[in-house]
N, C-alpha and C positions, 0 to 999 in steps of 0.2 A: 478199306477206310470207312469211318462212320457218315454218316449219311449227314448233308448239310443240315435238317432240323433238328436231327441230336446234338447235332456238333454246337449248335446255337445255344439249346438247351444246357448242354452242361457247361458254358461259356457264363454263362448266366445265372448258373449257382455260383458258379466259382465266386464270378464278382460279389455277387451279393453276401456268401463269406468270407469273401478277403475285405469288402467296407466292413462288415460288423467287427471282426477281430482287429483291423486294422484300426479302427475307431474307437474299442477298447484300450488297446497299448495306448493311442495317444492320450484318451480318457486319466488313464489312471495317472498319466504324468502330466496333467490340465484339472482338470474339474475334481477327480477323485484324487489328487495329489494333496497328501497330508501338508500341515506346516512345517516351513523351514527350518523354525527354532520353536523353542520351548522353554519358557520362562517358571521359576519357582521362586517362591520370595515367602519371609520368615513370617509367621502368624505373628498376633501380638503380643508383648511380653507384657508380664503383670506385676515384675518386679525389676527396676530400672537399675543400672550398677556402672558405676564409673566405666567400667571396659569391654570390651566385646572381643571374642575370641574367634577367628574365623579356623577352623579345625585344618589339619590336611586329609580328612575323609571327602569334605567339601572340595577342597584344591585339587583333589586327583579324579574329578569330576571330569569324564570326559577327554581324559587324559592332562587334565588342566587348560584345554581351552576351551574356554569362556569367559563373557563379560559381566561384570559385575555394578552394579548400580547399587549408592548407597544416596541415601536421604535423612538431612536432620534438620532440625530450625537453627542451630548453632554452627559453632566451627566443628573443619572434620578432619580428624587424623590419621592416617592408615599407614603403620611401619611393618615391614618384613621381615621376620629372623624367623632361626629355628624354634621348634616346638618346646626344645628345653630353657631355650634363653627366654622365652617369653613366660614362660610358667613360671621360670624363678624370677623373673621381674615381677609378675604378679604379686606372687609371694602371700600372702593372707587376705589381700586385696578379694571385693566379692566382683563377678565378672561374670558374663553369660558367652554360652560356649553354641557355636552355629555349627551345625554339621551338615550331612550329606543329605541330599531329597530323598522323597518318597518316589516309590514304583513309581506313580505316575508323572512325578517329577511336575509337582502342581506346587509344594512347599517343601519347606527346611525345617531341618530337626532342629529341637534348643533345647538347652539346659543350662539351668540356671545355679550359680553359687554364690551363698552364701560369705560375707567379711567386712571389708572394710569398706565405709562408704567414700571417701576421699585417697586418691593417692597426688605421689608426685606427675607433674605433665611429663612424660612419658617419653615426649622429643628428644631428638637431640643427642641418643642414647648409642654408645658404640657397638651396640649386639647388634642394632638393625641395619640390615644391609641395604634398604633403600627406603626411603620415608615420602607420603604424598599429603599434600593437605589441599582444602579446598570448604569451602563455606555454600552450605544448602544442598547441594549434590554434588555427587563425584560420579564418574564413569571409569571403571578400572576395570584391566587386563589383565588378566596372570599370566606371568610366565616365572619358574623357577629357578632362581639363579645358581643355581648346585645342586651337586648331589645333597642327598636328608632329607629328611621331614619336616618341614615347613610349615607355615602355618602366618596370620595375620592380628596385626594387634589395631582393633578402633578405639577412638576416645574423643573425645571431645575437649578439655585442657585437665583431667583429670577429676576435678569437681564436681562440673555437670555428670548429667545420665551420658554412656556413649550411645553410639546411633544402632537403631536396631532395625532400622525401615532395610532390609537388602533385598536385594532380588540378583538371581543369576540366571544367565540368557545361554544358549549353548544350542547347537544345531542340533536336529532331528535325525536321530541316526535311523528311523525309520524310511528305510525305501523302497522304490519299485520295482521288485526282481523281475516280475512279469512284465514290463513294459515294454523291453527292445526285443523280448522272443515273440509277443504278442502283435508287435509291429514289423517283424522280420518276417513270421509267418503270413500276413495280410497282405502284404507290399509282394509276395511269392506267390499269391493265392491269385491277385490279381494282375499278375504280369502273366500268371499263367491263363487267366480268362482271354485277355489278350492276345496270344499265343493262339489257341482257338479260335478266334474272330479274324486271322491278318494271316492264317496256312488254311485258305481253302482247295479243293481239292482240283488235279489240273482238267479241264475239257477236253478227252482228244475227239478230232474227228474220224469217221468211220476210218476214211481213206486215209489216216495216218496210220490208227490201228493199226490195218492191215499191213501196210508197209512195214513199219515196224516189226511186225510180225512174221514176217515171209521170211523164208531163207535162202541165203543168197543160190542162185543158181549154181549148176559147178562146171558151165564152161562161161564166164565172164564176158567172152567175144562175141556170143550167141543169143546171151539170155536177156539182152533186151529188144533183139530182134526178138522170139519167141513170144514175150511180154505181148510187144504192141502186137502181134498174132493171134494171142488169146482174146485181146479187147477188140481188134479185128472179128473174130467170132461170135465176138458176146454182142456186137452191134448186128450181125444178120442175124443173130438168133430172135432178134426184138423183129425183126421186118418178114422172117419168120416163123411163125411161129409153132412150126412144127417141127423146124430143125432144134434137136435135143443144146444144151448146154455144155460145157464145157469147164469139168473143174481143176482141171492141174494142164499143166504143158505135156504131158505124159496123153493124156485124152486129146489132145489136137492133133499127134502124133497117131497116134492109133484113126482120128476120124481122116486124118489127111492118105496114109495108106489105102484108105477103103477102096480109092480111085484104081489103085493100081495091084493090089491084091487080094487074091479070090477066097474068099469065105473068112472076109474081116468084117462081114457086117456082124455076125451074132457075136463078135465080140466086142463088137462098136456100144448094141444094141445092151448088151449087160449094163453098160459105164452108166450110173445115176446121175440124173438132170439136178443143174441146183438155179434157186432163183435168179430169174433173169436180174432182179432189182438188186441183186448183194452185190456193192463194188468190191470186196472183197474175196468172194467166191471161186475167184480164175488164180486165188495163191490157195496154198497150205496155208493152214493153221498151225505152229510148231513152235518150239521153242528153237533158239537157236542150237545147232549140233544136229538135231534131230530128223530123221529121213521119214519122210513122208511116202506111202505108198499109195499109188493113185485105186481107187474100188476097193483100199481096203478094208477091213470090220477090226474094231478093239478086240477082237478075240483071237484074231491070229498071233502066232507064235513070231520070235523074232528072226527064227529062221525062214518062216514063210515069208515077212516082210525083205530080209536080205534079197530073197530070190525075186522077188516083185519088184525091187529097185533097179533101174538102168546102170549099168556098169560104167566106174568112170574114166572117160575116154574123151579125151581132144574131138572137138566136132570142124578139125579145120577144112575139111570136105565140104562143107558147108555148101558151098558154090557148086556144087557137082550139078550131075542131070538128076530131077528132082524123082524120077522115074524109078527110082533105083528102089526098091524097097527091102532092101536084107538088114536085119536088124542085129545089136550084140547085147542085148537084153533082152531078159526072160520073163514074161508076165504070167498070169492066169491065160490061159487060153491064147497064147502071143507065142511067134517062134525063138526062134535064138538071134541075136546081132541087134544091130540099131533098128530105133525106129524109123516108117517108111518118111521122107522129106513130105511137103507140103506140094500137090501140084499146083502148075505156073498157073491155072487159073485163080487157087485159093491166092497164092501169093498176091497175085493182083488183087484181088477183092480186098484182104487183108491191108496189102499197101493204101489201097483209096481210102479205105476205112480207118488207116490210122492216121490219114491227113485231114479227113474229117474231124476226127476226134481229137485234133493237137489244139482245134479251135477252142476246145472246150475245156476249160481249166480243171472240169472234175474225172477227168480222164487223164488228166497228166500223171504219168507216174514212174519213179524208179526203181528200179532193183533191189539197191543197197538202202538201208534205211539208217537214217542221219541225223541225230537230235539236232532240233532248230535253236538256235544262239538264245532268240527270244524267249521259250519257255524257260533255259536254262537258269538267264537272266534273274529272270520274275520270281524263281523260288527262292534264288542265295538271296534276293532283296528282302522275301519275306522273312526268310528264317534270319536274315541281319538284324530286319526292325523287330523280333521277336528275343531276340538275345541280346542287343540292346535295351530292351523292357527291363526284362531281367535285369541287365547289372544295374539300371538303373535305380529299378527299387531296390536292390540289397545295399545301394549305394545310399539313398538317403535315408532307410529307414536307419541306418546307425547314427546317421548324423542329427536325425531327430530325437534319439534314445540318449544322447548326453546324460546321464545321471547325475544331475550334483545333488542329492541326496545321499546319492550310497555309500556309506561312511567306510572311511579309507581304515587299509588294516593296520591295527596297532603295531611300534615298533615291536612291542615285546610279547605278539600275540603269538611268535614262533618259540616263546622261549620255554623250556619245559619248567614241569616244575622243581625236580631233583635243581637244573641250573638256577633260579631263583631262590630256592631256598639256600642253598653254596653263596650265590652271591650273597646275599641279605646277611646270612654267619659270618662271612667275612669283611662286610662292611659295619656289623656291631664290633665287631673284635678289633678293625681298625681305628673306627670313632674317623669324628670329620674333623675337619678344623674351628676350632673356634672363630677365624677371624679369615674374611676372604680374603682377595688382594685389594679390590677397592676399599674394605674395610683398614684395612694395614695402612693403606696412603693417607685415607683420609685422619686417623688417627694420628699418623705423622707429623702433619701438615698442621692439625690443633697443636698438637703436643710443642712445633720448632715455634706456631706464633704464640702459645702462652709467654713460651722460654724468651722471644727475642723482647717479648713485650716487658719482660719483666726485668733484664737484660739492659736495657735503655732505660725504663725509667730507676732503676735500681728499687723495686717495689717488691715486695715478695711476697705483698698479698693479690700481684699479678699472677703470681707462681700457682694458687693454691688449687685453682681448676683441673691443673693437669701436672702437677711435679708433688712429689712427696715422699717421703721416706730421705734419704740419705741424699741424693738430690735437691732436694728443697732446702736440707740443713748447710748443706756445701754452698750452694749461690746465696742462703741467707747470711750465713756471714761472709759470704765476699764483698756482699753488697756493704755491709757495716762496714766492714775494712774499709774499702775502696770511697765510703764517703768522709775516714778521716787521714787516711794517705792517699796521695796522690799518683805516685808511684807506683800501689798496688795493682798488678793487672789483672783484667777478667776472668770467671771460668771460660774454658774454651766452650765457644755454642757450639749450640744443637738444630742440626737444619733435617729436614724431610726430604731433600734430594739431593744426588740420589741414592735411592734406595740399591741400597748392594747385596741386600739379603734380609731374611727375615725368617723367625724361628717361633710358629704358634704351635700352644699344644694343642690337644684335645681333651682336655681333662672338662666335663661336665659338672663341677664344685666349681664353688670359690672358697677362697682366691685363685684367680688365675693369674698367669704371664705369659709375658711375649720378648722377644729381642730382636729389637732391630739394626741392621747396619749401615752407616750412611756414613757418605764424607762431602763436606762442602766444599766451595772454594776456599773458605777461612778457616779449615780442618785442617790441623798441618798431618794425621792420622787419623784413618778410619775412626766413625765413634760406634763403640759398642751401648744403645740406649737398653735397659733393662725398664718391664714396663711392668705393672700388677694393676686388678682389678680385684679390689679387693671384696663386692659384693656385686650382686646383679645389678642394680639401682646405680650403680657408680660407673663412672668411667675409669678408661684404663690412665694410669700415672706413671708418668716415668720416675723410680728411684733410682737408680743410677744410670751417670753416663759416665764411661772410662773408655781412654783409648786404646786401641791396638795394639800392643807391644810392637818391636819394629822387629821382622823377621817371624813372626806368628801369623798364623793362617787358622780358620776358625773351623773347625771340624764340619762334613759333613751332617745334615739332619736331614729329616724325610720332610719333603715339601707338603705331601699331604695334613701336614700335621704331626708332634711328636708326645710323644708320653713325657707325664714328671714322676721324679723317683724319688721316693720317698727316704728323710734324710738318715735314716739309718738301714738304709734295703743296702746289701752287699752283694745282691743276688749278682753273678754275671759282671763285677766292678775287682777292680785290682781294689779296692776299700770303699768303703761305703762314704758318702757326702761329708757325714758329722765325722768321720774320722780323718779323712782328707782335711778337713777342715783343722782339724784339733791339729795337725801333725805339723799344716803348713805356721800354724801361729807359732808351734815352738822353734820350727825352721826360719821364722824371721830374725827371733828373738834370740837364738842360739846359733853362735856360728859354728860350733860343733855339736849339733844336735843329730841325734839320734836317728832322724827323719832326711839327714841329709842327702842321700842315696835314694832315698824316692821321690824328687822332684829331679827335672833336668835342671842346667844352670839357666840362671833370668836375670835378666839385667836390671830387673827392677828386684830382687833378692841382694845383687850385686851394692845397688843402690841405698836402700835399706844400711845395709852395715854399711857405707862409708858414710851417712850419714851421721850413725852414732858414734863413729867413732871422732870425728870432728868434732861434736856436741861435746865428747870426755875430753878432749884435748883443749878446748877453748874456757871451759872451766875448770880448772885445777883446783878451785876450792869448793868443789860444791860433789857431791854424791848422785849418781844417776843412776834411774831404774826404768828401763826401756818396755814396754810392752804390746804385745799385738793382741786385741780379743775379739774375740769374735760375736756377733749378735748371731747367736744362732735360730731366734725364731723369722729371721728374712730371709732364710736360706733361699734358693732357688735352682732346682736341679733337672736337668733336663737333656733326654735319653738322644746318644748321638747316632746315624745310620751302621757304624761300627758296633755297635753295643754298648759302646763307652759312656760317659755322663758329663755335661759342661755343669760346673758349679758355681753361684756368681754369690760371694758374702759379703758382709761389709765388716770388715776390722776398725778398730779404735787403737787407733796409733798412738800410745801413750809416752809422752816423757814425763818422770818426776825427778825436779832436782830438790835438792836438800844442800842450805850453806853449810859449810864447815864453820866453827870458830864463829858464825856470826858475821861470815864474809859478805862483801856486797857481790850481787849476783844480777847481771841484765838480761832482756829479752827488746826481743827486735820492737819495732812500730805496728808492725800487723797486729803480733800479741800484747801488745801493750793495749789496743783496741777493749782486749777481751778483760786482762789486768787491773787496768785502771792505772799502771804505770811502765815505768821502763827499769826501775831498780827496788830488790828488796835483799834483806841480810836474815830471811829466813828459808828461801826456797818457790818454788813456782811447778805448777802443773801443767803441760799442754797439752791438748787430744788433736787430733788429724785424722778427717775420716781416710777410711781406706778399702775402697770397695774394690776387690781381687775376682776375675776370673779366672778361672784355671778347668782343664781339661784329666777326668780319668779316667785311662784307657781302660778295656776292657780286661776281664780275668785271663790270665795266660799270654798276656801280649809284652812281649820284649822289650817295654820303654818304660818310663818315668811317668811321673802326672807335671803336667805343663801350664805354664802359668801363660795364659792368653793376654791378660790387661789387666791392670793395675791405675791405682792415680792417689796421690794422695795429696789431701787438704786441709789447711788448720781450718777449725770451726770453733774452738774455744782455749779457754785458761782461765789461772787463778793464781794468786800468791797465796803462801804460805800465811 
C-alpha cells in the first residue's frame, strides 16, 4: 500500500482538480451562461405603407415559438390567414414585408413595396382565421393553426402607416454541453480525494502479525501446550543468558532430548539463536499451507525439506514417561521416530514460567489466528462512508446540471429528406382548404343573422352584407309579396346550426365557394346553403339556399378540401357540368325528352310537369310556353370523393301565356304584386327562380345523374 504522506499528497491533488473542473461545469451554467432569450426587432423603415406583412420565413422562426411585441402610436391590427389569402387581399396595395433575422439574430429583414397608399380596413374579413387588436402595444404568440404557410397581416384601419416598430423574443438555443460532464467529472474527482483521506492503512501489532501468521500446529491437542513451552524457554533464555534461543517447536524438542540422549549436543549446538527481543520468533514465518523446516536455508530442495519435517502423527502419548527419547522423524543430524519429550524438570520450569507470563498480557497467545470483529468493522465503515461519497456526488451533480438551455429536438429533425420533399409534393398537389372549421361556423353564424335580420324586418337592404345572387332576389321579392298579401308565407330560413356538413374547396382564384348543411328547428328539411366569394376583399355570400329533396343523401366529399371542375371538363364525368346542365333544362321542359333516361326519377321533375299541366288546363283560352334556362355563368361544380361532380345552377322557370281571341286571362295575388293587376286580355309573363342541385356520377358507373334539391320561387312578371 502507499505510504500515508503520499497517500495525503495525491488526496490533495485530487481535490484541488475536482474544485477547479467542478467549479468550471457550474461556472459555465452561472456566470459564463449565455442569455436565455434573444430578441431581434426591425430597423427603421423609410417608407411607410398601409400594411405590413409578417412572412412565414419569420413564423417558422424557431419552429414558431416565439413572442412577438409590436408598437404604434395608433390602433393595431394583427389578422391570421394563409400566405395566398393575404397577398390577394393586398392586391396592388403598397405593404412592407418583415422576414426572417440575421445570423446573429440582432434584427429582421424588410422589404418594401411599392402601390396603393389607402386600402379598405381590413377587419372583419372571412379569409382570417383569427384576428387581434389592441392600441399602443400588443404582445403576441404564434402558434399555427394548420397545416400551410401562413403568414400575418398588420394595419392600422387601413389609412394610417401600419405598425413597424416589431421585435421578436425566442429562447437561446445556445447551450452548455460541457456543464454536466464537467460537473460529473469534479464531484468524481473529489469523492475520490475523499476516498484517500477516510481508507487509511490498518496498524497491526507485532504480536498480531505473528499470530496471524503461524501455522496452525498439526496435532491441536498438543500445540498449545508446546506454545506456552517455547515462551517457557524464551523467558529463561532472558535470565540466561548463555542458554541459546529457541526458534520453532521442532528446537525445544531437539534441546529438551539433550538430557536424555548421547551426542545431541552437536546437533543442539548447530540450531541458530534468534533474538531474544522478537515476540515473534518462537513461530515460523509462512503462509498458510506451507511447512516450515526448522535450521533450514532457502536453497534446499523440497525434497530435502519433506525429509526435515516431522511426520504426521497423533501425539496422544503425550502423558507418557518423558524419558523416552525414540523419535519418528528424520532431521539433519536427528535419528529416525519422534522427538525426545521435554524432561520433568523443563516441564516444570516451563509450567512456572507460563504462569508467570499469563500475567502479562503481551505474552498471551493462541494458536489459531482469528480476525478481531473490531478491525473488520472499521473498514466496511470506511469503504461505506467512501461509496456513499460517491453516489452522492454522481447524485447531485445531475441534479445540478438541469439544462434548460439545451434546446429540445425538433419534431421533424428525424425526418429525411427524400420524406419531406414526398410530403411537401403531395401536400401542393392536394392544396389546403380554403376555409377552417372555425372559419365555416363563424361564417354561418353571420350569414343565418344577416338572413333572420332581414327576415323580420322584411328589408333587403339587411340582406346585402351577406346574401346575393339568386338568394337575395328570391327573399327580395318575397318580402314585396308578403307586404301586400298577407297570406303569403315566408322563404324558409336559414340557420347556422347545426351544422351537418360542409363542402370547402381549395381552389387559390376567385371566385370561390362553399356548401353548407344545416337544419333548424324551423327547417322542415335539411337546407343546402350555396355560398361564393367572389373576390378577396369580399366576403363570402350565400346565393342559394334549396332544400334537400326527401329521400336524397348528398354525396360523399373530402373533408380536407375539394377541387372545382371546370364547366365543360368531362374528364372522369358520365358528362361534363354545362351538358348535364343543358340536358336537365330540356328534361324539365319536355316530357319526352331525349335526356330522359339519364336522370333518375325526382319528385321535383314529377312536380315540374304537373304543374304545367294544370297551368294548360285552367286556361283554355290562352297559349302557354313553358321554359327552364339556365344561367350558366353561376355554375358551381364541385369534385365528389367518388370522382363524381355536384352541380348547383339556377334555372328561370319561365311561363308565357298568350290570350286567345282577346280572352280575359288572371294571375294569382302574389303575381299581381309584380303585374300591377290581376286580369289582362293580352297575355302575362311569369319567371320562378329555380336553383337545382343535382349529382354526376362518375364515367363508367351504372346510374343516372340525381337531382339532390330543387326549390322554386316567383320573383317577377308582367303583362302583355
Amino acid at each position: 500500500m502507499l505510504g500515508k504522506f503520499l497517500r495525503s499528497k495525491i488526496a490533495i491533488v485530487l481535490a484541488i482538480l475536482g474544485l477547479l473542473i467542478l467549479g468550471s461545469g457550474i461556472g459555465q451554467r452561472t456566470i459564463w451562461l449565455p442569455p436565455a432569450t434573444l430578441t431581434a426587432s426591425v430597423p427603421a423603415v423609410s417608407s411607410p405603407a398601409p400594411l405590413t406583412v409578417i412572412g412565414s420565413e419569420l413564423l417558422d422562426t424557431s419552429d414558431g415559438k416565439f413572442t412577438m411585441t409590436i408598437k404604434n402610436d395608433g390602433p393595431i391590427q394583427l389578422a391570421v390567414a394563409r400566405v395566398d389569402d393575404i397577398m390577394g387581399w393586398i392586391g396592388d396595395a403598397a405593404y412592407t414585408k418583415v422576414g426572417a433575422a440575421n445570423a446573429d439574430f440582432t434584427a429582421l429583414t424588410t422589404q418594401s413595396t411599392a402601390g396603393a397608399a389607402t386600402v379598405p380596413n381590413p377587419t372583419g374579413s372571412d379569409m382570417w382565421v383569427s384576428e387581434e387588436k389592441g392600441t399602443g402595444e400588443m404582445s403576441y404568440t404564434w402558434q399555427a393553426p394548420g397545416h400551410g404557410e401562413w403568414a400575418l397581416l398588420l394595419s392600422s384601419d387601413g389609412t394610417a402607416a401600419a405598425p413597424t416598430d416589431i421585435s421578436v423574443t425566442v429562447d437561446n438555443q445556445a447551450g452548455t454541453p460541457w456543464a454536466i460532464p464537467l460537473m460529473v467529472i469534479g464531484s468524481a474527482l473529489l469523492a475520490l480525494a475523499a476516498l484517500f483521506f477516510l481508507i487509511a492503512p490498518r496498524k497491526s501489532k507485532p504480536a498480531e502479525a505473528g499470530r496471524r501468521s503461524a501455522v496452525r500446529p498439526a496435532d491441536p491437542a498438543t500445540g498449545a501446550l508446546e506454545v506456552a513451552k517455547i515462551l517457557a524457554a524464551r523467558e529463561g533464555a532472558k535470565s540466561e543468558p548463555s542458554a541459546p534461543a529457541h526458534e520453532t517447536i521442532a528446537d525445544i524438542r531437539r534441546a529438551a532430548s539433550k538430557d536424555t540422549v548421547d551426542g545431541a549436543a552437536a546437533a543442539t549446538a548447530a540450531v541458530p539463536t534468534a533474538p531474544v527481543n522478537d515476540a515473534t520468533s518462537a513461530l515460523p514465518i509462512a503462509l498458510p499451507g506451507e511447512i516450515i523446516v526448522p535450521g533450514k536455508k532457502d536453497s534446499e530442495t523440497p525434497a530435502e525439506a519433506q525429509d526435515a519435517a516431522p511426520t504426521k502423527d497423533k501425539d496422544k502419548d503425550s502423558d507418557h514417561d518423558a524419558n523416552s527419547g525414540s523419535g519418528s522423524g528424520k532431521g539433519k543430524g536427528g535419528t529416525s521416530g519422534k522427538p525426545s519429550r521435554w524432561s520433568a524438570a523443563a516441564r516444570k520450569k516451563a509450567a512456572a514460567d507460563k504462569e508467570a507470563g499469563s500475567k502479562n498480557d503481551s505474552s498471551e497467545f493462541r494458536a489459531t489466528a482469528v480476525a478481531r470483529p473490531v478491525h473488520t468493522m472499521k473498514s466496511k465503515a470506511r469503504w461505506g462512508a467512501a461509496l456513499a461519497a460517491v453516489l452522492l456526488a454522481g447524485s447531485v451533480s445531475p441534479a445540478m446540471a438541469d439544462d434548460v438551455v439545451t434546446p429540445s429536438a425538433s419534431p421533424d429533425a428525424s425526418a429525411t429528406p427524400a420524406a419531406s420533399a414526398t410530403a411537401s409534393a403531395a401536400s401542393e398537389t392536394a392544396g389546403f382548404p380554403n376555409l377552417l372549421d372555425s372559419q365555416v361556423q363563424r361564417i354561418a353564424d353571420s350569414v343565418a343573422q344577416a338572413v333572420a335580420s332581414g327576415d323580420n324586418s322584411k328589408n333587403a337592404k339587411e340582406l346585402e352584407s351577406r346574401v346575393s345572387g339568386t338568394a337575395l332576389e328570391v327573399r327580395t321579392a318575397n318580402y314585396k309579396i308578403r307586404s301586400a298579401v298577407d297570406t303569403q308565407p315566408a322563404v324558409e330560413p336559414v340557420n347556422a346550426t347545426p351544422l351537418l356538413a360542409k363542402i370547402v374547396t381549395t381552389t387559390q382564384t376567385w371566385p370561390r365557394s362553399a356548401m353548407f348543411v344545416t337544419k333548424g328547428e324551423n327547417n322542415e328539411l335539411p337546407q343546402l346553403l350555396t355560398l361564393t366569394q367572389a373576390s378577396a376583399r369580399e366576403n363570402y355570400k350565400l346565393t342559394k339556399a334549396t332544400p334537400l329533396l326527401p329521400g336524397q343523401t348528398l354525396p360523399a366529399v373530402d373533408k380536407e378540401g375539394t377541387q372545382e371542375v371546370a364547366k365543360d371538363d368531362a374528364t372522369d364525368l358520365l358528362m361534363s357540368p354545362n351538358a348535364a346542365v343543358s340536358a336537365l333544362s330540356d328534361r324539365l321542359t319536355k316530357e319526352d325528352s331525349s335526356f330522359k333516361d339519364s336522370f333518375k326519377d325526382s319528385i321535383y321533375i314529377t312536380s315540374v310537369f304537373d304543374l304545367q299541366k294544370k297551368v294548360v288546363a285552367d286556361a283554355k283560352d290562352a297559349s302557354y310556353v313553358f321554359s327552364h334556362t339556365a344561367s350558366t355563368e353561376s355554375i358551381v361544380s364541385l369534385r365528389t370523393s367518388d370522382g363524381g361532380a355536384m352541380v348547383v345552377v339556377r334555372y328561370t322557370f319561365g311561363i308565357d301565356a298568350t290570350s286567345k281571341a282577346e280572352a280575359k286571362l288572371t294571375v294569382g295575388p302574389d303575381a299581381a304584386v309584380f303585374t300591377g293587376g290581376t286580369e289582362t286580355t293580352t297575355g302575362f309573363t311569369l319567371n320562378y327562380a329555380e336553383p337545382v342541385v343535382m349529382y354526376i356520377p362518375p364515367a363508367g358507373a351504372d346510374t343516372a345523374i340525381t337531382l339532390l334539391s330543387a326549390q322554386r320561387d316567383l320573383v317577377g312578371g308582367t303583362f302583355k
